[in-house]
KOLGU-4560 file (N, C-alpha, C; in nm, 3 decimals, padded with zeros to 5 digits):
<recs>
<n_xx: -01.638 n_yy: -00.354 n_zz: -02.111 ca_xx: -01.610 ca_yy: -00.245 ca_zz: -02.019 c_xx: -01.461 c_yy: -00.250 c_zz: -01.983 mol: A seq: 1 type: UNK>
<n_xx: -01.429 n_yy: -00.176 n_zz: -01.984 ca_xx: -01.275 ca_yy: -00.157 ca_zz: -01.969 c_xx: -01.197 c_yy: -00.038 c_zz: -01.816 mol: A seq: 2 type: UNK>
<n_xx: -01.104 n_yy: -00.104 n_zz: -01.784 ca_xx: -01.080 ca_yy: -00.057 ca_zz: -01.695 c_xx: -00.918 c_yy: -00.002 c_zz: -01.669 mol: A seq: 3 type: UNK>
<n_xx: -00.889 n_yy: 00.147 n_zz: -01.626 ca_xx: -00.747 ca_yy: 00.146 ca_zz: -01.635 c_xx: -00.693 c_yy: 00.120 c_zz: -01.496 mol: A seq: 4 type: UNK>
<n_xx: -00.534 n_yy: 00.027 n_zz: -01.533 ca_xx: -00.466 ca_yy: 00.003 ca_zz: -01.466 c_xx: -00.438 c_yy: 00.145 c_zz: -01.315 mol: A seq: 5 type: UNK>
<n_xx: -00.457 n_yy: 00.242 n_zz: -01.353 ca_xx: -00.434 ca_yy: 00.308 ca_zz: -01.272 c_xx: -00.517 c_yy: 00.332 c_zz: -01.178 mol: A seq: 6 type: UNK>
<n_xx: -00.687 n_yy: 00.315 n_zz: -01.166 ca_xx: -00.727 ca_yy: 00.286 ca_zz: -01.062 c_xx: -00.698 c_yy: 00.265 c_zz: -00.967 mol: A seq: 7 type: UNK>
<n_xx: -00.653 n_yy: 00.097 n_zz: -00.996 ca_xx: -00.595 ca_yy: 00.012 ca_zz: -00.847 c_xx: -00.458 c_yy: 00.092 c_zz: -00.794 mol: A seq: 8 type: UNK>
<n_xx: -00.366 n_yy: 00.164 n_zz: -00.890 ca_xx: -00.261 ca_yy: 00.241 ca_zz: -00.866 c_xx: -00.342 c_yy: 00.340 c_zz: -00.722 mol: A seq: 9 type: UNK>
<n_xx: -00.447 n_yy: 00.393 n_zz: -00.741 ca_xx: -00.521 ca_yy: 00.521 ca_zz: -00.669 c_xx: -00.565 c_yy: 00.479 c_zz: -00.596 mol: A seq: 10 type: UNK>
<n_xx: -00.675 n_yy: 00.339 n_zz: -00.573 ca_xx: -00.634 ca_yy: 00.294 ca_zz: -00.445 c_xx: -00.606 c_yy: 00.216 c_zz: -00.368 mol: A seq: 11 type: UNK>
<n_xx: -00.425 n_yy: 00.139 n_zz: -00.411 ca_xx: -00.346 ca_yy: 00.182 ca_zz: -00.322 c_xx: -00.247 c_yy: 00.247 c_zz: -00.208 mol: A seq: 12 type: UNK>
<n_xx: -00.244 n_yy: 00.390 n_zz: -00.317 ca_xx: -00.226 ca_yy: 00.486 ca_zz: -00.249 c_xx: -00.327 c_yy: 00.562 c_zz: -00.157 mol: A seq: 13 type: UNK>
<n_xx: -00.446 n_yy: 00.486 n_zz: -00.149 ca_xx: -00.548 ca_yy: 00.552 ca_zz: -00.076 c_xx: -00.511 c_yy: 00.464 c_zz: 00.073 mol: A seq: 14 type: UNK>
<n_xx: -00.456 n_yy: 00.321 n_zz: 00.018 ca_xx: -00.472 ca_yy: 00.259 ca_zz: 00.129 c_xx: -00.315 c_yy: 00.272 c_zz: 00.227 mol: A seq: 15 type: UNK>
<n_xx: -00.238 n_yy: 00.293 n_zz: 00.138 ca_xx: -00.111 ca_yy: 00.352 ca_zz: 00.177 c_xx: -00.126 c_yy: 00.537 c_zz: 00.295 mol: A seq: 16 type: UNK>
<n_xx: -00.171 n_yy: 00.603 n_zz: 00.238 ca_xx: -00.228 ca_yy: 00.672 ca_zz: 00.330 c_xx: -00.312 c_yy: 00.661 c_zz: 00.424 mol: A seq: 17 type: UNK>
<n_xx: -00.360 n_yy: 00.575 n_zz: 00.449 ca_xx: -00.453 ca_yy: 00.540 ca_zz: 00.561 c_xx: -00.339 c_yy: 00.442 c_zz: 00.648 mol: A seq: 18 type: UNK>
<n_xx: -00.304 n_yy: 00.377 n_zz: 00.596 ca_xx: -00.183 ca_yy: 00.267 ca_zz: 00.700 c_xx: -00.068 c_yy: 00.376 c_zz: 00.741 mol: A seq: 19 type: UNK>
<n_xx: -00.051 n_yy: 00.482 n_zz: 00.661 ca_xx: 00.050 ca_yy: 00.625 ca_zz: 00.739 c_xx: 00.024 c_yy: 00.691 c_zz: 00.837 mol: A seq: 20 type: UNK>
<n_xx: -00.088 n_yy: 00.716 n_zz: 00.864 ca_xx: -00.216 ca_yy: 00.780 ca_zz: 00.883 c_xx: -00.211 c_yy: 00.741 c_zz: 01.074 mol: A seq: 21 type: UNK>
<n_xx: -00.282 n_yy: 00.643 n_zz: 01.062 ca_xx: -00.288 ca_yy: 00.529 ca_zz: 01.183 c_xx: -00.125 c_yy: 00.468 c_zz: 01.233 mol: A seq: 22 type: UNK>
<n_xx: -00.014 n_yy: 00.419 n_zz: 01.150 ca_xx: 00.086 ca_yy: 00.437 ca_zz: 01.201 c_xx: 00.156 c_yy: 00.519 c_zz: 01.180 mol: A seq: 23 type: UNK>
<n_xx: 00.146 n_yy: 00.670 n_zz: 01.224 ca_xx: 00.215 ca_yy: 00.782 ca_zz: 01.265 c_xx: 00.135 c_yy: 00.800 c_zz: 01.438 mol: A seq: 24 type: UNK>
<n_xx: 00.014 n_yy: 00.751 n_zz: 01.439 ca_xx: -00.045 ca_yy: 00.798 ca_zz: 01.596 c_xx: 00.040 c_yy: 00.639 c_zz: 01.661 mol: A seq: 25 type: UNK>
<n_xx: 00.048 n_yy: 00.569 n_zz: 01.592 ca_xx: 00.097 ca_yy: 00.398 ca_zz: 01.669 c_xx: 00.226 c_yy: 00.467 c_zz: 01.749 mol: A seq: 26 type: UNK>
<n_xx: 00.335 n_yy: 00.526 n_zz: 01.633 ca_xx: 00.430 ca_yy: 00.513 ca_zz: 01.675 c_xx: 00.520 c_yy: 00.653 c_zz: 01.739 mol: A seq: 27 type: UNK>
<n_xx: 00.357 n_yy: 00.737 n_zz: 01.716 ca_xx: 00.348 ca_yy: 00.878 ca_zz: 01.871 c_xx: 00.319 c_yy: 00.815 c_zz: 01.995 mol: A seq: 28 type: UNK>
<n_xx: 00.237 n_yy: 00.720 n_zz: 02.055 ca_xx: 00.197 ca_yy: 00.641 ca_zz: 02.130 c_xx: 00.306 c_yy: 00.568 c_zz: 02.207 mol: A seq: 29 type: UNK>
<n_xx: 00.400 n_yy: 00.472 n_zz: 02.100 ca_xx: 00.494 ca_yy: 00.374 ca_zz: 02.101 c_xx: 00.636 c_yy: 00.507 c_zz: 02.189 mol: A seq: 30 type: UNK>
<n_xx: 00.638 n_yy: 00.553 n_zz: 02.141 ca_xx: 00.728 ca_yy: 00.709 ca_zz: 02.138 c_xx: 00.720 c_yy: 00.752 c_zz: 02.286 mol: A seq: 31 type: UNK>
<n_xx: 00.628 n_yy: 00.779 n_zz: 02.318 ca_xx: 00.541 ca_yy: 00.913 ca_zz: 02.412 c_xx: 00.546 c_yy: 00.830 c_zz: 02.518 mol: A seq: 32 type: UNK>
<n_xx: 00.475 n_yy: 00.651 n_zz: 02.523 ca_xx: 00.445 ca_yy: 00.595 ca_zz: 02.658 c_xx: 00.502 c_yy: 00.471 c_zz: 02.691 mol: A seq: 33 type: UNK>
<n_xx: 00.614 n_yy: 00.425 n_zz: 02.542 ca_xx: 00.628 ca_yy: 00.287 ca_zz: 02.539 c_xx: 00.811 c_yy: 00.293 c_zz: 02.575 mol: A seq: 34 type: UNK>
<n_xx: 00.822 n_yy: 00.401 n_zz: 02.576 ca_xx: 01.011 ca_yy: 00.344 ca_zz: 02.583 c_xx: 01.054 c_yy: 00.332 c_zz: 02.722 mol: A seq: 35 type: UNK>
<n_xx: 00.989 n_yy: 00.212 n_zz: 02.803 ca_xx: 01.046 ca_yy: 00.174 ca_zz: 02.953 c_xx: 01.152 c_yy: 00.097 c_zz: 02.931 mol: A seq: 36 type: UNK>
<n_xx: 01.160 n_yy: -00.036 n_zz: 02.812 ca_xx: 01.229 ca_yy: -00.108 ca_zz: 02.789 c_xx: 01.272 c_yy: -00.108 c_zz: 02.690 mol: A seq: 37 type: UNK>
<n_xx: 01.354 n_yy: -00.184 n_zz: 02.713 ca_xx: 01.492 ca_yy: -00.213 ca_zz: 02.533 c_xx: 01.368 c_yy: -00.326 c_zz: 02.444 mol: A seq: 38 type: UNK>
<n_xx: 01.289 n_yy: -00.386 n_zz: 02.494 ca_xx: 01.163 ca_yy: -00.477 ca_zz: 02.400 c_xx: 01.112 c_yy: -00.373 c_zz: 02.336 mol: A seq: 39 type: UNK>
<n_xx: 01.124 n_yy: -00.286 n_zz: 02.382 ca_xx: 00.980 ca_yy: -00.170 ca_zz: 02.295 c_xx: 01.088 c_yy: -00.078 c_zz: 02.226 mol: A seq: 40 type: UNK>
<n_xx: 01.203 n_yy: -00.054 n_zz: 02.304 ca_xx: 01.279 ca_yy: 00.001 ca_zz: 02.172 c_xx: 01.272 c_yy: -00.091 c_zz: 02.056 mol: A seq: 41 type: UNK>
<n_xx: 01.295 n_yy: -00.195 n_zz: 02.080 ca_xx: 01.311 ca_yy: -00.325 ca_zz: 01.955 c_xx: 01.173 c_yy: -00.359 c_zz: 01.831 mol: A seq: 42 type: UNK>
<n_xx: 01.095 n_yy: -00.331 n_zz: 01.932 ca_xx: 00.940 ca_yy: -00.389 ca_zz: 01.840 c_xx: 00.961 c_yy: -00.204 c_zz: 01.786 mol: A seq: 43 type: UNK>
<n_xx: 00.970 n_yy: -00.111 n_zz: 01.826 ca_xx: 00.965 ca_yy: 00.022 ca_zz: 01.733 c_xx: 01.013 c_yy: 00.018 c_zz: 01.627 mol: A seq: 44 type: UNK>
<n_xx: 01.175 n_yy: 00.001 n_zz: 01.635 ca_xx: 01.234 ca_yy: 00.014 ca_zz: 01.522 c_xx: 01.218 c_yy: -00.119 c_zz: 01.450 mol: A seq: 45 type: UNK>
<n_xx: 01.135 n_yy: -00.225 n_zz: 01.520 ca_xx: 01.159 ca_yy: -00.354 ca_zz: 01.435 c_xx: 01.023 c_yy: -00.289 c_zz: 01.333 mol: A seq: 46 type: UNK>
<n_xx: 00.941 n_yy: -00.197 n_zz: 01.360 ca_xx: 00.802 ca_yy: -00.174 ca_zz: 01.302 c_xx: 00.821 c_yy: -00.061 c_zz: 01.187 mol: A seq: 47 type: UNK>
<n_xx: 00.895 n_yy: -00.051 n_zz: 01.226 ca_xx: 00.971 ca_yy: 00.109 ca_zz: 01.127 c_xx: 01.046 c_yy: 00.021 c_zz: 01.018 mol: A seq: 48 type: UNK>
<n_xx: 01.132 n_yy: -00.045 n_zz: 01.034 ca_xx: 01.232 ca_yy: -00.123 ca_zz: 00.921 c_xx: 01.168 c_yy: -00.201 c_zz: 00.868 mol: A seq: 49 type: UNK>
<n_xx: 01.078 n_yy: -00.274 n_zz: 00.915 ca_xx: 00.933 ca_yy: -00.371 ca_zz: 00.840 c_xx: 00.859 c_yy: -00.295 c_zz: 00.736 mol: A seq: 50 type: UNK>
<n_xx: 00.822 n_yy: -00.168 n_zz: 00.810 ca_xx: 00.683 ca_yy: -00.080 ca_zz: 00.720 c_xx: 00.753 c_yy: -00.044 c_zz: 00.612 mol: A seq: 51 type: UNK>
<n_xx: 00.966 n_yy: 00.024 n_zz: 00.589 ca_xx: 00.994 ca_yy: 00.113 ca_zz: 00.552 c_xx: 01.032 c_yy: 00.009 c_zz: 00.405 mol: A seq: 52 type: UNK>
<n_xx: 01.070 n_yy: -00.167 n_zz: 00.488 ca_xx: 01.115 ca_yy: -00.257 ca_zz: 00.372 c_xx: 00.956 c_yy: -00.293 c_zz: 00.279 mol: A seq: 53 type: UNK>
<n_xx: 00.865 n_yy: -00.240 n_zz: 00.359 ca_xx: 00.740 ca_yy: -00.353 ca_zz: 00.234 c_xx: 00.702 c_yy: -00.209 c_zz: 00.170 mol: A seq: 54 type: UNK>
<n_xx: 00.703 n_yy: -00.051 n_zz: 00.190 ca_xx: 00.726 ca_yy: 00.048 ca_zz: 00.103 c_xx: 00.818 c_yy: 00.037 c_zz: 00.016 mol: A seq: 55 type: UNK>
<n_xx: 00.957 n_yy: -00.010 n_zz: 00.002 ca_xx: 01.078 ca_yy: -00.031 ca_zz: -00.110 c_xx: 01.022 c_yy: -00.085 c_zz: -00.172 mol: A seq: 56 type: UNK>
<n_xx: 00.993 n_yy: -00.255 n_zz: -00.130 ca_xx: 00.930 ca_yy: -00.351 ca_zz: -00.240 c_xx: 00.845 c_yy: -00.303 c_zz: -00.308 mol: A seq: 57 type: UNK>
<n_xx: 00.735 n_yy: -00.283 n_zz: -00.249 ca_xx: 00.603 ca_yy: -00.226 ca_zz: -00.353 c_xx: 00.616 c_yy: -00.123 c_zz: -00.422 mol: A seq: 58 type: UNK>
<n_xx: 00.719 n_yy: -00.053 n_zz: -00.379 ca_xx: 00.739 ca_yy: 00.053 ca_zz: -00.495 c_xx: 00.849 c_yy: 00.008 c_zz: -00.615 mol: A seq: 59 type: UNK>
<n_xx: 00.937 n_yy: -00.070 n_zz: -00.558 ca_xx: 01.007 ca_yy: -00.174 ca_zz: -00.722 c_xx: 00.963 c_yy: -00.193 c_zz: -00.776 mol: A seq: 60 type: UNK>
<n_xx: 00.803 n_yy: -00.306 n_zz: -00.722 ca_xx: 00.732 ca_yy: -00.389 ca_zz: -00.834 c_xx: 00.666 c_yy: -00.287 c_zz: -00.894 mol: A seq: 61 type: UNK>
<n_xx: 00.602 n_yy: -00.171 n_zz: -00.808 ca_xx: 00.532 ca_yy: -00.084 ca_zz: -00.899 c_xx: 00.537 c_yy: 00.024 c_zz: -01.003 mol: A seq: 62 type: UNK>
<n_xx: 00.694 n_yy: 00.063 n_zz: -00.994 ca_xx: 00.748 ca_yy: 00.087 ca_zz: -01.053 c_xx: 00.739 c_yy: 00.043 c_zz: -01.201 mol: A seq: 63 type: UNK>
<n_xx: 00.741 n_yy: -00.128 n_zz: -01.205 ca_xx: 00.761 ca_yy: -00.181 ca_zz: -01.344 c_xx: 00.676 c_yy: -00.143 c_zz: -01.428 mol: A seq: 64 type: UNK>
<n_xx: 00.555 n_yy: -00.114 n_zz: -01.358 ca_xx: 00.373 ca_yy: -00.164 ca_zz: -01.451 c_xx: 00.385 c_yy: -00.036 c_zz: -01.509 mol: A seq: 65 type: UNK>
<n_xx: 00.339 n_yy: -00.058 n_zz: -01.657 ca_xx: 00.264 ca_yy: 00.027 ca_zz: -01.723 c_xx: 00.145 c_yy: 00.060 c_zz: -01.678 mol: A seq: 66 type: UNK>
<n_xx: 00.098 n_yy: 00.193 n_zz: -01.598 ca_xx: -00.018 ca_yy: 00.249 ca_zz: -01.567 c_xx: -00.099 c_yy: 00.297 c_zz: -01.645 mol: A seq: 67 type: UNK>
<n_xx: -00.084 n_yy: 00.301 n_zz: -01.755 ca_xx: -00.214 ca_yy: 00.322 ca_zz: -01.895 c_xx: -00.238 c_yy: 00.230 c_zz: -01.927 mol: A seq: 68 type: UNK>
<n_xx: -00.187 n_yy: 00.099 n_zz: -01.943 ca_xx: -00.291 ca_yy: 00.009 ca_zz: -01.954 c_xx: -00.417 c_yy: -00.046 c_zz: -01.915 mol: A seq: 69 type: UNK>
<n_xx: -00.521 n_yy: -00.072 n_zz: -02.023 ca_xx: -00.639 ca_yy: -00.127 ca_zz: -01.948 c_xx: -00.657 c_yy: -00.246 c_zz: -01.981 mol: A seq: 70 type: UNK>
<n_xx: -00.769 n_yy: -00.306 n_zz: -01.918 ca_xx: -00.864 ca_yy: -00.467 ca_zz: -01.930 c_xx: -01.005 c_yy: -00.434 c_zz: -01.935 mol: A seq: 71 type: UNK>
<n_xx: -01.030 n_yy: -00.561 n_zz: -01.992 ca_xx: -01.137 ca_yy: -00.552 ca_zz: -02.020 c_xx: -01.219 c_yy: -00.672 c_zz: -01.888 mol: A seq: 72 type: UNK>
<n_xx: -01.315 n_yy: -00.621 n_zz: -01.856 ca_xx: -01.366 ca_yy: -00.752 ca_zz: -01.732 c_xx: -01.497 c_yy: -00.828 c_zz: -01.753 mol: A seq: 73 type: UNK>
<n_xx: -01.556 n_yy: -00.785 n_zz: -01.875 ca_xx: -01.704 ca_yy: -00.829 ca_zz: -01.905 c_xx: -01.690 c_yy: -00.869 c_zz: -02.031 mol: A seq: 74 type: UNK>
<n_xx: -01.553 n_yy: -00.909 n_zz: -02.077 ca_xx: -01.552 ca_yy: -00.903 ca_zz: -02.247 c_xx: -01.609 c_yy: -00.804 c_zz: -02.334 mol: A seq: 75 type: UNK>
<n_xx: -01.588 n_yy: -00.889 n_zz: -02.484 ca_xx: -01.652 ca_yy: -00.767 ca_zz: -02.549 c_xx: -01.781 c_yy: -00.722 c_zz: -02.546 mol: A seq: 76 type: UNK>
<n_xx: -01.821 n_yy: -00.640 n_zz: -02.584 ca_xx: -01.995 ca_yy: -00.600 ca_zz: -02.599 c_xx: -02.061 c_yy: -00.676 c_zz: -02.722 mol: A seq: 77 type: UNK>
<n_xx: -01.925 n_yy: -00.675 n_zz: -02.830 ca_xx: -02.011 ca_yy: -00.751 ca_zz: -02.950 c_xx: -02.041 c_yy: -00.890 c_zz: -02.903 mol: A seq: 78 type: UNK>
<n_xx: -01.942 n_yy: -00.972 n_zz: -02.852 ca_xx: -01.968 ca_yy: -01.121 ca_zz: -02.812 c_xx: -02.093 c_yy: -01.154 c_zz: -02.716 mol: A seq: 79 type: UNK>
<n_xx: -02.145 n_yy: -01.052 n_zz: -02.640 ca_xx: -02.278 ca_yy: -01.068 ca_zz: -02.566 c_xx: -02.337 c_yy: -01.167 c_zz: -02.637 mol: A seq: 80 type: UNK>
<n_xx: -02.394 n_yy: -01.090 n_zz: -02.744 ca_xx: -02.529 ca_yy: -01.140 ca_zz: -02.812 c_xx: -02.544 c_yy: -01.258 c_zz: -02.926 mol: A seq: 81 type: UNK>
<n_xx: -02.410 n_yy: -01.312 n_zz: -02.914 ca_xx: -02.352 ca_yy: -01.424 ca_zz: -03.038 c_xx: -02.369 c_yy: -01.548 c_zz: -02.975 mol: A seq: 82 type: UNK>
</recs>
């Protein structure tokens, strides 16, 4: 049985939209009720430059992969029965 690389490509991006998703209301919240202090200015933009650096990375590395490639996860079908 064989499986293409691009799957896991699809969901990631499923899970990438869901972590957008939930932090866009974080940082309406953070925005709207949190700026009394210079700490919460700090943890904002410290949360923004965090989220925006592990989006760069993962898109470098993902960048590299050939997305048509597949695997196989059950071996072959002929080797079953040998």
């Amino acid at each position: 049985m064989e499986i293409s690389l691009s799957v896991f490509l699809l969901l990631y991006l499923v899970y990438i939209v869901i972590f957008l998703f939930f932090s866009f209301f974080n940082l309406f919240h953070m925005v709207r009720y949190g700026f009394v202090s210079v700490g919460a200015w700090v943890v904002t933009v410290g949360y923004i430059v965090i989220t925006l650096l592990g989006l760069f990375v993962s898109y470098y590395y993902i960048a590299q992969i050939d997305w048509n490639e597949t695997f196989q996860i059950l071996g072959s079908t002929n080797n079953i029965y040998n």
